[in-house]
C-alpha positions in Angstrom: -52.7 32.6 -9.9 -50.0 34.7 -10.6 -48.5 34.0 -6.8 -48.4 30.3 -7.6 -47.0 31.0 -11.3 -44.4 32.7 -9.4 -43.7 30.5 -6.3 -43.5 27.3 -9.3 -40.7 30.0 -11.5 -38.5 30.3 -7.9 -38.6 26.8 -7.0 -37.6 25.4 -10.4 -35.2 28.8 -10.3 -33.5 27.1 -6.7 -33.2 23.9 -8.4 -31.4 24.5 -11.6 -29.2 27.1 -9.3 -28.3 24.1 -7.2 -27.6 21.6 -9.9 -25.7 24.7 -11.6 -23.7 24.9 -8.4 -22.9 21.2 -8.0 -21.9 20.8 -11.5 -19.6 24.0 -11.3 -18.0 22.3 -7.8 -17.3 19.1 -9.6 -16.7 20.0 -13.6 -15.2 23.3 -13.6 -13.5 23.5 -10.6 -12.4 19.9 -10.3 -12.3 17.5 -7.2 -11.9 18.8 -3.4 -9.6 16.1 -2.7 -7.6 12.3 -4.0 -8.2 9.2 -1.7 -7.0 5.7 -1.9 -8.8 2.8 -1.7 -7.4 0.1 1.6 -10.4 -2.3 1.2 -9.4 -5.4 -1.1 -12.2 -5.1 -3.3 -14.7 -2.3 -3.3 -18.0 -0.5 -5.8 -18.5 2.7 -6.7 -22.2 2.8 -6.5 -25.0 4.6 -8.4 -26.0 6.0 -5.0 -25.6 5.6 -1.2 -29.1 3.6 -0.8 -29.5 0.1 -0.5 -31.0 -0.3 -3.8 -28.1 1.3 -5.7 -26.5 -0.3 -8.7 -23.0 -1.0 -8.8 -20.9 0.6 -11.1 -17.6 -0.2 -11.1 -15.1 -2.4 -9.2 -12.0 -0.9 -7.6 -9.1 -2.4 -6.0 -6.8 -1.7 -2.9 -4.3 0.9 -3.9 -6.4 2.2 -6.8 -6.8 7.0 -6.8 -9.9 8.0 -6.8 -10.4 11.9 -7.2 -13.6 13.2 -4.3 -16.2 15.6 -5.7 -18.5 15.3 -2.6 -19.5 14.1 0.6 -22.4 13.0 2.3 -23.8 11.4 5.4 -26.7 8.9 5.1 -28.4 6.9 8.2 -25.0 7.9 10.3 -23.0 6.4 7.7 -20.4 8.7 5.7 -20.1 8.1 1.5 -18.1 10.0 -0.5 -18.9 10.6 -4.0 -15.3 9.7 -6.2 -14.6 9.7 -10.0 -12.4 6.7 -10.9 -9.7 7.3 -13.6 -10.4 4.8 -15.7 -11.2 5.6 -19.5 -15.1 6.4 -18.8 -14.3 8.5 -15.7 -16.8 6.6 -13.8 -18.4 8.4 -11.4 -20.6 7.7 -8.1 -20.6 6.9 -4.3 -18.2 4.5 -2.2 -18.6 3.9 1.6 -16.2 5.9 3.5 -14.8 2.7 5.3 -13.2 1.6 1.9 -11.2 4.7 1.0 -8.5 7.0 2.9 -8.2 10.7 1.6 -5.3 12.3 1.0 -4.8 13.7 4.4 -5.4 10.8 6.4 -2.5 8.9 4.2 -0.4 11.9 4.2 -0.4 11.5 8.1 0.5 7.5 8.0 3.2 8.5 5.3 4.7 10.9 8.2 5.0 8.2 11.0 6.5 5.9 8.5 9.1 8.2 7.1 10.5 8.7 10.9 11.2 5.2 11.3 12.1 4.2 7.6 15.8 3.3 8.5 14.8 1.2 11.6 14.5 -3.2 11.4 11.6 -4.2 12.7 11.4 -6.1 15.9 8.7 -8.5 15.9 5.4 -9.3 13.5 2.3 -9.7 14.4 -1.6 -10.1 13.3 -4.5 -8.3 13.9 -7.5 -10.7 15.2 -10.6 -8.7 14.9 -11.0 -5.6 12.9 -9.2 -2.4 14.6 -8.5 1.1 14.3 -5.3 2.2 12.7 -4.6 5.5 14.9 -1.7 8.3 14.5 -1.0 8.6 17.7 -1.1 5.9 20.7 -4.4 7.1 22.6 -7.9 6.7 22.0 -8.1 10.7 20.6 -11.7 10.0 18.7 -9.4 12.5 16.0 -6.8 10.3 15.4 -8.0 7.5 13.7 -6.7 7.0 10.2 -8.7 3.7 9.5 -9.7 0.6 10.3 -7.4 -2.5 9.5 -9.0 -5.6 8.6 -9.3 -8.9 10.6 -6.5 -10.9 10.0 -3.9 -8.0 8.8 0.0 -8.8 9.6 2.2 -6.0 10.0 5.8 -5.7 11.0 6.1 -4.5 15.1 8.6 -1.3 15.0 8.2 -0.5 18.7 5.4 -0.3 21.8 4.6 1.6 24.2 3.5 0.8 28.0 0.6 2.6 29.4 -1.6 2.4 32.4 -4.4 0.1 32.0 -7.7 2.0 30.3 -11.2 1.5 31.2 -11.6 0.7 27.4 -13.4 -2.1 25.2 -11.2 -4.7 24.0 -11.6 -4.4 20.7 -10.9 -0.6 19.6 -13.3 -0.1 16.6 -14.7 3.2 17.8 -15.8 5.2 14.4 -13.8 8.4 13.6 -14.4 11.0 15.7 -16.5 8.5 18.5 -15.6 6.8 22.0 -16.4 3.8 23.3 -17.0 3.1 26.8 -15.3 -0.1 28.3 -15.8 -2.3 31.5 -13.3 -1.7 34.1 -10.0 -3.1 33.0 -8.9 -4.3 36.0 -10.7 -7.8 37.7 -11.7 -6.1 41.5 -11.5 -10.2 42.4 -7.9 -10.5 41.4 -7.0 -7.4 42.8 -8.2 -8.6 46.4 -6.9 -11.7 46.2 -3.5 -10.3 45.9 -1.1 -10.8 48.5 1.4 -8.7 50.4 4.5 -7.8 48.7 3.2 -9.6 45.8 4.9 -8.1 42.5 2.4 -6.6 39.9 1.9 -8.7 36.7 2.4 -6.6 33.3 -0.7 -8.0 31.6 -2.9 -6.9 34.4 -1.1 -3.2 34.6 -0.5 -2.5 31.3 -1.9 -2.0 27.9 0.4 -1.8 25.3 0.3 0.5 21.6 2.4 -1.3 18.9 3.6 0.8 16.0 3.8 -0.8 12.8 4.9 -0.6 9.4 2.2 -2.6 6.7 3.6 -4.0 3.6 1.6 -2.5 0.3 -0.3 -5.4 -0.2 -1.9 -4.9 3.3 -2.4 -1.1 3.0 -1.8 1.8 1.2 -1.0 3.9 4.5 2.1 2.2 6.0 2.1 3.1 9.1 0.4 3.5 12.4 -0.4 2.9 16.0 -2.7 -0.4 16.8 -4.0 -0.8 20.4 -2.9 -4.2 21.6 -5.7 -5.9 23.1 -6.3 -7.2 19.6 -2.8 -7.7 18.3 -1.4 -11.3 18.5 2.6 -11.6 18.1 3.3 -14.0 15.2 6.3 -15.9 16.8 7.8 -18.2 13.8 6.3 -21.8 14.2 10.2 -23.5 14.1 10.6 -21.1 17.1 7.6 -20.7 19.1 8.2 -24.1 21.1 11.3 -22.7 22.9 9.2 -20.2 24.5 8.5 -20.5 28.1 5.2 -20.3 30.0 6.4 -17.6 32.1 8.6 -15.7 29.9 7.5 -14.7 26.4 9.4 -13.9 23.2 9.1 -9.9 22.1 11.9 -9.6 19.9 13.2 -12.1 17.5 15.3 -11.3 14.1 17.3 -13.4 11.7 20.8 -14.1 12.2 21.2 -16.3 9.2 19.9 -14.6 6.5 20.1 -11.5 4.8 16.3 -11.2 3.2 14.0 -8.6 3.8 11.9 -11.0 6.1 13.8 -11.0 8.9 11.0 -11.1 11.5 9.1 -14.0 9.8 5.9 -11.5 9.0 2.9 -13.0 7.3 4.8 -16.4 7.1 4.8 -18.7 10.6 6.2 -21.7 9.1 9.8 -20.2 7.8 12.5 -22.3 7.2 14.6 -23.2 10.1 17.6 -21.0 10.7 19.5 -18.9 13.3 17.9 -16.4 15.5 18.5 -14.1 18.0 15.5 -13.7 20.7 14.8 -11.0 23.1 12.2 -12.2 25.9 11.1 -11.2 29.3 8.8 -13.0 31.9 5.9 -11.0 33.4 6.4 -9.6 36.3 6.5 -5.6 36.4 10.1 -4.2 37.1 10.0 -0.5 36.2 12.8 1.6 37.1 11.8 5.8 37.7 8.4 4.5 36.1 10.2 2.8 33.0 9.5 -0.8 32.1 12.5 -2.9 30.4 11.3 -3.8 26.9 12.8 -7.5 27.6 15.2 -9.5 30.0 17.4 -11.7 28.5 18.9 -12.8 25.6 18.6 -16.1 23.6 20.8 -17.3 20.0 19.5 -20.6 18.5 21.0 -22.3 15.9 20.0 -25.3 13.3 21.8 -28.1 12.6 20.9 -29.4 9.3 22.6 -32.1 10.0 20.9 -33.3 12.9 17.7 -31.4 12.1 17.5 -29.8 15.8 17.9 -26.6 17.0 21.0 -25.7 19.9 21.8 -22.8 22.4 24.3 -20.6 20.9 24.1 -18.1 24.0 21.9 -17.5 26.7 22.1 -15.6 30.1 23.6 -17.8 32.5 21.0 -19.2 34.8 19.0 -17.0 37.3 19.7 -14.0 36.3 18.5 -10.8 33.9 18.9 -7.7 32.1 17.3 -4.9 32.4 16.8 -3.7 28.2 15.4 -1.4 26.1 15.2 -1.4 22.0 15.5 -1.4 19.3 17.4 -4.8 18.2 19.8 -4.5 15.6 21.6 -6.7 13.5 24.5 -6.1 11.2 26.7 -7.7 8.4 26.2 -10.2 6.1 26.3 -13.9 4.9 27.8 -15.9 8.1 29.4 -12.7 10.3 26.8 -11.0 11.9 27.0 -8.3 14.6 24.1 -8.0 16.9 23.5 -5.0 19.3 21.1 -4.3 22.3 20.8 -1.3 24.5 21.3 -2.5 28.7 21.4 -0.5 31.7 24.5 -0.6 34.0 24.8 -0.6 37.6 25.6 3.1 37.7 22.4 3.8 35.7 23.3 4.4 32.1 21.9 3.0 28.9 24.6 1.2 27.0 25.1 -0.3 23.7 26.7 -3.5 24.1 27.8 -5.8 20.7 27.8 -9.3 20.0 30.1 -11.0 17.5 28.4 -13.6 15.4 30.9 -16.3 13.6 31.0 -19.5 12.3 33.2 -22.3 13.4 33.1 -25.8 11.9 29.8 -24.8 11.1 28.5 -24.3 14.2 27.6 -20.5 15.3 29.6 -19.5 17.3 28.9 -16.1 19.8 31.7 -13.8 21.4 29.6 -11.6 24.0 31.0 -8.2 25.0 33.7 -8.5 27.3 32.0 -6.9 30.5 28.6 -8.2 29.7 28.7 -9.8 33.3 28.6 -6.6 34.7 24.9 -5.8 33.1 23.4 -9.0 35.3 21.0 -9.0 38.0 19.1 -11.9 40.6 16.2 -12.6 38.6 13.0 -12.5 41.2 10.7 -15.2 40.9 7.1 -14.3 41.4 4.9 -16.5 43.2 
């Protein structure tokens, strides 16, 4: 009798030691971390079953202070106190929050590209891992970004093509397996002398820059299997089957949206265009980030669009960004980086003017020099 009197004392003893300890960890000593929510709309919940109640709505870009962690039927909750007046307290699936680390790491890759335009805009088009670094490192995921996210492109990256899934939704800490990337049929029915197609040796890492309203974390590195350029729709029809559009800013305006991101169906204006068709061209391993070089214009007048500027037939540049543009109202200066015959990267300026109003381009003096043959695939 006395064995079980004691063994019932130790147990309850264990318990109220545990709840003793828990309510030091989160009471006295405070929370272990801060984390933000990224989903649009989330609930803390009265617990992390099915069952639970909901608590308390919270909102993309609301702090939420962690007190604990736990993992339940593989799938991580964190237990958060909200800071509203009632300091609500419960559990929020780990997909809808970011902690303070994870953020302070997508703060990092943003701050080392602040002063740089973006070059393009895209959309996500199935739900994908943000990452802070462009490989599949199961440690370098910082979250996953909704379907149907846009996102200013800062820059990309060409790498071999991975025996990955198309879709790069891997949890934190996980790898997928893919198929092979590369078709065994196509590969065969190559023929001699052929040149390689980019699509079919490369995948490419975009690294963008997400407006607040997207994401709290502004930065990272999406796989782009997933990622669909957002071309604007008043300039998507001048863009060739064989060569596609990867650059493209706004000559003719000095707004913050100068890539068209999260809006296709800007009003028509002048642009400047960086393309390149698809055939692979790399120099000591490098690939040229595009090929030629386009200015459009509107005529409001006529309500069409006309060739300000444009490589002269049959022939390419070998490039490499970024893409800037400079100046305001009606001057504009726009640079790109070419290589020369003898090898060297150079920055070479184009003058942007008005005449009569029609836009008007002065090209660098000895831009002819930075010309090649195009080659044709077959």
């Amino acid at each position: 009798m006395k064995i079980k009197f004691f063994f019932i004392i130790t147990v309850i003893a264990a318990v109220l030691t545990h709840a003793g300890c828990s309510w030091l960890d989160t009471g006295v000593f405070g929370p272990t971390d801060t984390a933000t929510v990224i989903a649009k709309t989330a609930q803390i919940r009265t617990s992390y079953s099915v069952v639970a109640a909901d608590l308390l709505e919270v909102k993309r870009g609301d702090q939420l202070d962690v007190v604990d962690q736990v993992e339940f039927e593989k799938v991580p909750w964190y237990r958060v106190r909200a800071r509203d007046e009632a300091l609500t307290e419960g559990w929020i699936e780990a997909q809808n929050i970011i902690t303070s680390d994870t953020l302070a790491r997508s703060k990092k890759l943003a701050e080392d590209f602040k002063d740089q335009a973006p070059q393009a805009a895209g959309v996500i088009r199935s739900a994908s891992n943000l990452r802070s670094a462009s490989d599949m490192n199961p440690e370098n995921v910082l979250f996953k970004l909704a379907n149907g996210s846009t996102f200013e492109i800062i820059q990309w990256k060409f790498v071999p093509k991975q025996e990955v899934p198309d879709v790069d939704d891997a949890p934190k800490g996980q790898q997928k397996t893919g198929k092979r990337s590369k078709n065994e049929d196509i590969e065969s029915a190559k023929e001699v002398g052929e040149p390689e197609k980019m699509d079919e040796k490369y995948d490419v890492w975009y690294l963008v820059r997400l407006d607040p309203s997207v994401s709290p974390a502004p930065a990272g590195w999406l796989f782009g299997r997933q990622v669909e350029l957002q071309v604007p729709s008043d300039i998507v029809f001048f863009q060739a089957n064989n060569r596609k559009f990867t650059t493209w800013q706004r000559l003719d305006a000095d707004a913050a949206n100068k890539v068209g991101v999260g809006d296709k169906s800007l009003a028509p204006g002048s642009w400047v265009i960086l393309s390149r068709n698809n055939l692979s061209k790399p120099i000591d391993g490098v690939e040229p980030d595009y090929d030629n070089v386009l200015v459009l214009a509107f005529d409001k007048y006529d309500q069409s669009y006309y060739t300000v500027w444009r490589n002269p037939p049959n022939t390419v540049y070998w490039g490499s960004l970024p893409l800037k543009v400079e100046g305001k109202g009606d001057n504009k200066t726009f640079t790109v980086k070419l290589r020369s015959p003898s090898g060297s990267m150079d920055e070479k300026t184009f003058t942007v003017f008005k005449d009569k109003n029609r836009l008007k381009v002065t090209p660098p003096e000895d831009i002819a020099q930075y010309q090649q043959p195009e080659v044709k695939g077959k």
